[in-house]
C-alpha positions in Angstrom: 14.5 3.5 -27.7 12.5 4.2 -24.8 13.7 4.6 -20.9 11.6 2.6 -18.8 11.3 2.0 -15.1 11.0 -1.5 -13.9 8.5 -1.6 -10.6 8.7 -4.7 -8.6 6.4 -5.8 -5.7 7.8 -9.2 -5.0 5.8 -11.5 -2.3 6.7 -15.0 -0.8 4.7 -16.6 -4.3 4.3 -14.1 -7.1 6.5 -10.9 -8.4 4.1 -8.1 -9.7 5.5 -5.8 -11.9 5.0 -2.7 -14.1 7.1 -0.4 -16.6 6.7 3.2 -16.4 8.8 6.1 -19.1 11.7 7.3 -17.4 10.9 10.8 -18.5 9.0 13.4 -16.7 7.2 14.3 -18.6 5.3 10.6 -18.4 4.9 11.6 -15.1 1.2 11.4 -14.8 1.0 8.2 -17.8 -0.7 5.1 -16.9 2.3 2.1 -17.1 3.5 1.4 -20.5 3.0 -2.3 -19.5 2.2 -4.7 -16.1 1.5 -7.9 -15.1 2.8 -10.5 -12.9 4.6 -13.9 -12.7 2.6 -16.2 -10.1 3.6 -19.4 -8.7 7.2 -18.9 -7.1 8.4 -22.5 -5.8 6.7 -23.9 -8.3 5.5 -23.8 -12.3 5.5 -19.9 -13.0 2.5 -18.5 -14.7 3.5 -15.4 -16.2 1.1 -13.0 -18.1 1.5 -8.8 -19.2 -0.6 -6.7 -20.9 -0.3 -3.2 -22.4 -1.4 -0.2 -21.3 -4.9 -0.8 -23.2 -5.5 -3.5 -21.3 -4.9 -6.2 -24.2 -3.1 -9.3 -23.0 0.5 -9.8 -24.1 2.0 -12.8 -23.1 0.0 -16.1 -21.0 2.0 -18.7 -20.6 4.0 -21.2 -18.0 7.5 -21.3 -17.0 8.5 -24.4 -16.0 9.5 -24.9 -12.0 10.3 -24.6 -9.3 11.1 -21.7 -9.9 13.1 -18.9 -7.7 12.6 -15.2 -7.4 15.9 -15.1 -9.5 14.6 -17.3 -12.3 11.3 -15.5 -12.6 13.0 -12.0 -12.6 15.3 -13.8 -15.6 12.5 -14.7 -17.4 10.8 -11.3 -17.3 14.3 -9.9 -18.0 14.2 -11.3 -21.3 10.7 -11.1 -22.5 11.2 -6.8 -21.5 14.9 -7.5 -23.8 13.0 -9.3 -26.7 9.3 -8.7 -26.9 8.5 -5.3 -25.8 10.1 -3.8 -28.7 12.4 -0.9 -28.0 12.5 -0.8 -24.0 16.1 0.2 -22.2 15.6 -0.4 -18.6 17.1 2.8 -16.6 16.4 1.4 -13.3 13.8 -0.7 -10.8 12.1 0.6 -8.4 10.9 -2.3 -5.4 7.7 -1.7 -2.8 9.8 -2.8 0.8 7.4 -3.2 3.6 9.9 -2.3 6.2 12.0 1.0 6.7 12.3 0.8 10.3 13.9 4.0 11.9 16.8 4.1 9.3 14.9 5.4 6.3 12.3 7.9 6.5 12.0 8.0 2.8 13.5 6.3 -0.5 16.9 5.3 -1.1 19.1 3.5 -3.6 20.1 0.6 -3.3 23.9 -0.5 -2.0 25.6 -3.3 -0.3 24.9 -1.2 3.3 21.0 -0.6 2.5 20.7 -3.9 2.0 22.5 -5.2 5.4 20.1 -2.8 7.0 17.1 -4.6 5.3 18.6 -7.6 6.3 18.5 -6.6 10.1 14.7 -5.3 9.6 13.6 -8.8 8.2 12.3 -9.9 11.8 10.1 -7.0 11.6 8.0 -7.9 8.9 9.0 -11.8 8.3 6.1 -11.9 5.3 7.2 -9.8 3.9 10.9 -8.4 3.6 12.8 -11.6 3.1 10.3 -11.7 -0.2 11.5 -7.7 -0.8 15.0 -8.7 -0.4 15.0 -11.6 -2.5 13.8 -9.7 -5.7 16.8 -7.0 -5.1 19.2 -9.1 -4.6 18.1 -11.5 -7.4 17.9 -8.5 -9.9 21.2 -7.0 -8.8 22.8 -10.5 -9.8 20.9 -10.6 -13.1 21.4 -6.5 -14.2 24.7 -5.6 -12.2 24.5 -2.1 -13.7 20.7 -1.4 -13.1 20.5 1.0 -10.5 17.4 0.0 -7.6 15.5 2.0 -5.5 14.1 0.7 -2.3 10.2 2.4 -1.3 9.1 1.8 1.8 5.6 1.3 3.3 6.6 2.5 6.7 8.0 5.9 5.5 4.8 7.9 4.9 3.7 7.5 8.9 7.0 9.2 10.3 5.4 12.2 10.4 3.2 11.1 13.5 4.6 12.3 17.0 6.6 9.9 19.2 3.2 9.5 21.5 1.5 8.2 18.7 4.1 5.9 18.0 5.3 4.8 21.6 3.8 1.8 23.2 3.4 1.7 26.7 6.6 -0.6 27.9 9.7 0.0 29.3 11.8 2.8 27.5 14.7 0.1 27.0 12.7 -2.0 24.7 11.0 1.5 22.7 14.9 2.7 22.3 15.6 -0.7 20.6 12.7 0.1 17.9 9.5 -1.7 19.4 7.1 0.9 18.7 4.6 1.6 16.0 5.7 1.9 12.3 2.4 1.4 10.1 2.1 0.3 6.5 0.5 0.5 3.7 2.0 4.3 3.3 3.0 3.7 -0.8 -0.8 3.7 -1.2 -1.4 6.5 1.5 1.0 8.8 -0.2 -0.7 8.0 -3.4 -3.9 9.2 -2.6 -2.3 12.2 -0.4 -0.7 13.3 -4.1 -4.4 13.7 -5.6 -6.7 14.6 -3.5 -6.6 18.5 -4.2 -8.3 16.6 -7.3 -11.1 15.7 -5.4 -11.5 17.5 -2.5 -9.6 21.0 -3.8 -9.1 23.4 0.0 -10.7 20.6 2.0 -7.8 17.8 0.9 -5.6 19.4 3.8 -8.5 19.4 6.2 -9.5 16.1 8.5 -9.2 13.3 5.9 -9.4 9.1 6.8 -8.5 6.7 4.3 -9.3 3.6 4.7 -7.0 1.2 2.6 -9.4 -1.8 2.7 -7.8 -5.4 0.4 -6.4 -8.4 1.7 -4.7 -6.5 3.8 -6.2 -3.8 5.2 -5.4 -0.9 7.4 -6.7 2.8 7.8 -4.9 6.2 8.1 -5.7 9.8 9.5 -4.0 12.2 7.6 -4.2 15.9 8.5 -2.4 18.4 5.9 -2.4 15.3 3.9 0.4 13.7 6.5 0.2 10.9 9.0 -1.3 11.6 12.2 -2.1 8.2 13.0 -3.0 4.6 11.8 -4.1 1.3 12.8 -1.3 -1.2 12.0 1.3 -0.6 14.5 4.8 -2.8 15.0 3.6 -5.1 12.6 1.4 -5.8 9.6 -0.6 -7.6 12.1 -3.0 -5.3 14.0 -6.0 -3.0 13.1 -8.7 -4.3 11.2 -9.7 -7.4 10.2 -7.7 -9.0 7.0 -8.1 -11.1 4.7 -6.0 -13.9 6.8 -4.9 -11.8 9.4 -6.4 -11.4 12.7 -5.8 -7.6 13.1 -6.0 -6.1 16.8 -5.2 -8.8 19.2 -5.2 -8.6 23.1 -1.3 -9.8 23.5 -2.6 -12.1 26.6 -4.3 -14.4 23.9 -0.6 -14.9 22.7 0.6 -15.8 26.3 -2.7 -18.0 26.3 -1.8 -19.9 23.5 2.2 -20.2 24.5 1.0 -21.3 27.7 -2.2 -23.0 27.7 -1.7 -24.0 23.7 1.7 -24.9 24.0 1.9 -23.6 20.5 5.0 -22.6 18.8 6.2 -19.0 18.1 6.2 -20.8 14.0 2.7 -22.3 14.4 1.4 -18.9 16.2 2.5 -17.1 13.1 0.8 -18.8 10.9 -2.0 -18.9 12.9 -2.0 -14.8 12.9 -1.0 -14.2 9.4 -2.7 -17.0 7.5 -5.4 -18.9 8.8 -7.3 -16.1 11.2 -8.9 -12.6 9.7 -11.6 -13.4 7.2 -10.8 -16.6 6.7 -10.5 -17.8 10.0 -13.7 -16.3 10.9 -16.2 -17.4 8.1 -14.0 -21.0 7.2 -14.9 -20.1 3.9 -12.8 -18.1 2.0 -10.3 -14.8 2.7 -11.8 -13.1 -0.5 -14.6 -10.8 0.1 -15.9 -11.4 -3.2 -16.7 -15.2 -1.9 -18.2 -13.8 1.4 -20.5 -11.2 -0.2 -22.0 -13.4 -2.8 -22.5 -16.3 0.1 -25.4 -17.0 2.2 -23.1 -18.7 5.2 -24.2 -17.4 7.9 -20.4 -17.4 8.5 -19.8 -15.2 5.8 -22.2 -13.4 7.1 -20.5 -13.2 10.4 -17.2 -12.6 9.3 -18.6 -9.7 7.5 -20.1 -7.7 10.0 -17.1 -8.2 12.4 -14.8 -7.2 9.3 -17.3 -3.7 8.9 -17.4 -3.3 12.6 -13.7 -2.9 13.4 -13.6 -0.2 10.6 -16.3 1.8 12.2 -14.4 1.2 15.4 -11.3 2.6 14.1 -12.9 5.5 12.5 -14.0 6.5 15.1 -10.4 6.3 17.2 -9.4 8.1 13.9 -11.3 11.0 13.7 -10.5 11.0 17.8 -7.3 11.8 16.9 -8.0 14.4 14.4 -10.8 15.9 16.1 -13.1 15.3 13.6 -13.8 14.3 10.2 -14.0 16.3 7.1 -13.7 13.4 4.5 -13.8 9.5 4.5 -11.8 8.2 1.2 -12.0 4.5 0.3 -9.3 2.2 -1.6 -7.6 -1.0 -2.2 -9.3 -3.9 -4.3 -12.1 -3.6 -1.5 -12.7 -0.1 -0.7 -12.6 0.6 -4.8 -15.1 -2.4 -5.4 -17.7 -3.7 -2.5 -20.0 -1.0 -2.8 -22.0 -3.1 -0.1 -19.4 -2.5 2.0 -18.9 1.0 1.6 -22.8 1.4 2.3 -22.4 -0.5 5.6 -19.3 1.3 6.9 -21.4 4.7 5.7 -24.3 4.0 7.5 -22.2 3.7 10.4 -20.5 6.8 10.1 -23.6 8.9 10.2 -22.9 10.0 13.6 -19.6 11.4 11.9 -21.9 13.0 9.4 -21.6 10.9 6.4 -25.1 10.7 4.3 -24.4 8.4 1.5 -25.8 9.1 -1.9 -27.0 5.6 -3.0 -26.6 5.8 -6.5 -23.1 7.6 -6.4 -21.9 5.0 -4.1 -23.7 2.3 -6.7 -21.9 4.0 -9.6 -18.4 3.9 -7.8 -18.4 8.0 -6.8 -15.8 9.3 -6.9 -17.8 11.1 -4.6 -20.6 9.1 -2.8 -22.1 11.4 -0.3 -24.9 13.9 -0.7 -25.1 17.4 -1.6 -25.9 18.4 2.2 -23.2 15.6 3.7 -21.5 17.5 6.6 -18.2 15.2 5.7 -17.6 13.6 2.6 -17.1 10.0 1.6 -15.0 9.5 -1.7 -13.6 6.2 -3.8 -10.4 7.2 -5.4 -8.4 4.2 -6.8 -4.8 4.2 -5.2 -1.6 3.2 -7.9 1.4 2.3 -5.3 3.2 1.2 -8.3 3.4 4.8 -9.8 4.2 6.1 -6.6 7.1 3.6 -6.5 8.1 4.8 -10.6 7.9 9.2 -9.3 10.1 8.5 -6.1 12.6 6.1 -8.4 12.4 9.2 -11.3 13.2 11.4 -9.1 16.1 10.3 -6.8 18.2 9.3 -9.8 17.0 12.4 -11.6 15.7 10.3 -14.4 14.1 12.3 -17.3 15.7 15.4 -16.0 15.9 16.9 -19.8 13.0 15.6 -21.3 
């Protein structure tokens, strides 16, 4: 019988999920199996695969179906079709730790009033979060969860970092800067004395570029800054998402718009970024291989703000001794990569065309005064270690 951990990253229409050995001495092991059940609301389409890559199960659960039904339904296919897999506990990706938790914790009825309280913080996301743990603790009463939060990673950054400029009554009640995206940040903090060996402390940006994007500057591999701020709104262009925003715009469309706060946050988090830009699409894949001069548009602005930021980035760090790209679009648009490149040569960055062509790891050249990297970031493993270790799971294997 093996001890697995069961990863969840549950969203507003799918639940994405891995198994990982409980032991340690899996540590390092790719997931013993993943996959995802897509369509919540609706008819579920729920597909796995092993950790060779060969597809185990493709098939429809009928809907609508609830966070709770889908988490039955992969329930029993881990009870009946796995083979000999003995859950020992979940682990669950939460956007939103606020100023309560600064790292990990299991899960209880008070941990999960506190989530409760963050929801308005990140309102696409932790509701989703929430519904998966509460869902599973009705389903596997005696399964202990573990809540992972993207927030926890930047709380190393100083309180002038993290302080916007309004009065001290409303910073005191927690409007300030969090960032996100820090399951994938502490990720690729964990390896890149791989990669990098002495220089991985040194003056390192990673730029976490998907459907969400953001970008962090770590020095000693620990948050010094980043570009989303109170919410998963701001920074660079998204998928969706607008990213940095002058606030009067809001007023403007309050005002002038009469638009709804409901219609305004749709606006921000589904139909801008992207999307909004090019009217095409909100995949890059779609943009890239499009001859829109839209796409085209929505592209450059999308590689502009990053070289923007990096710059702000390496600002704060006071230079810049290594650029390291990740998420589906950092890992994969090596177009991309070449155009944010060229525009960190001022910074130092000579790209090696056919490294960067080849997917790197490393993709500048020999006499590169800072180096550019692609290193593929695994959240969900990050989510299994912290789970393994705060219930001291595999402690005597």
């Amino acid at each position: 019988m093996t001890s697995a951990i069961l990863v969840l990253n549950a969203g507003s229409s799918s639940i994405k999920f891995s198994l990982y050995d409980a032991g340690q001495s899996a540590r390092e092991r790719p997931a013993l199996y993943s996959g995802a059940l897509e369509g919540l609301g609706h008819t579920i389409h729920f597909t796995a695969k092993d950790q060779s890559g060969a597809r185990l199960i493709d098939r429809h659960v009928e809907g609508p179906a609830t966070h709770r039904q889908a988490l039955s339904a992969l329930l029993a296919w881990i009870k009946d079709e796995t083979g000999a897999i003995e859950l020992a506990a979940a682990g669950h990706r939460v956007v939103h730790g606020g100023e309560t938790f600064d790292g990990p914790v299991i899960v209880s009825a008070k941990v999960i009033k506190e989530l409760e309280r963050l929801a308005p913080l990140a309102p696409q996301h932790q509701p989703h979060n929430l519904a998966a743990i509460t869902a599973l603790a009705n389903l596997h009463a005696q399964l202990p969860q573990v809540a992972c939060f993207d927030t926890s990673f930047h709380r190393t950054q100083s309180e002038i970092v993290t302080t916007f400029a309004l009065p001290r009554a409303l910073t005191a009640s927690g409007v300030k800067r969090y960032g996100f995206h820090g399951l994938s940040y502490e990720y690729i903090a964990s390896v890149l004395p791989r990669h990098l060996g002495p220089k991985a402390d040194g003056r390192v940006v990673v730029a976490h570029l998907g459907h969400g994007a953001s970008m962090c500057a770590m020095a000693h591999r620990r948050s010094v800054a980043t570009t989303m701020g109170f919410s998963a709104l701001d920074g660079l262009v998204m998928g969706s998402r607008c990213g940095a925003l002058d606030p009067g715009v809001i007023l403007y469309l309050l005002d002038a718009r009469a638009m709804s706060s409901a219609a305004i946050s749709k606006l921000l988090y589904e139909e801008s970024g992207l999307l909004g830009v090019s009217g095409i699409s909100d995949d890059m894949r779609d943009l890239l291989a499009s001859s829109d001069p839209r796409a085209k548009e929505a592209i450059a602005l999308f590689v502009y703000r990053i070289a923007r930021e990096l710059g702000s980035l390496a600002a704060a760090l006071g230079g810049l001794d290594a650029l390291v790209f990740t998420g589906g679009i950092g890992e994969h648009a090596v177009e991309i990569r070449r155009r944010v490149c060229a525009d960190a040569a001022w910074l130092g960055i000579a790209l090696d065309e056919a490294a960067n062509q080849a997917g790197g790891p490393c993709i500048t050249r020999k006499d590169s005064r800072a180096s550019a990297w692609v290193i593929a970031t695994d959240e969900d493993l990050m989510i299994a270690r912290h789970t393994r270790a705060l219930l001291k799971l595999g402690a005597r294997t």
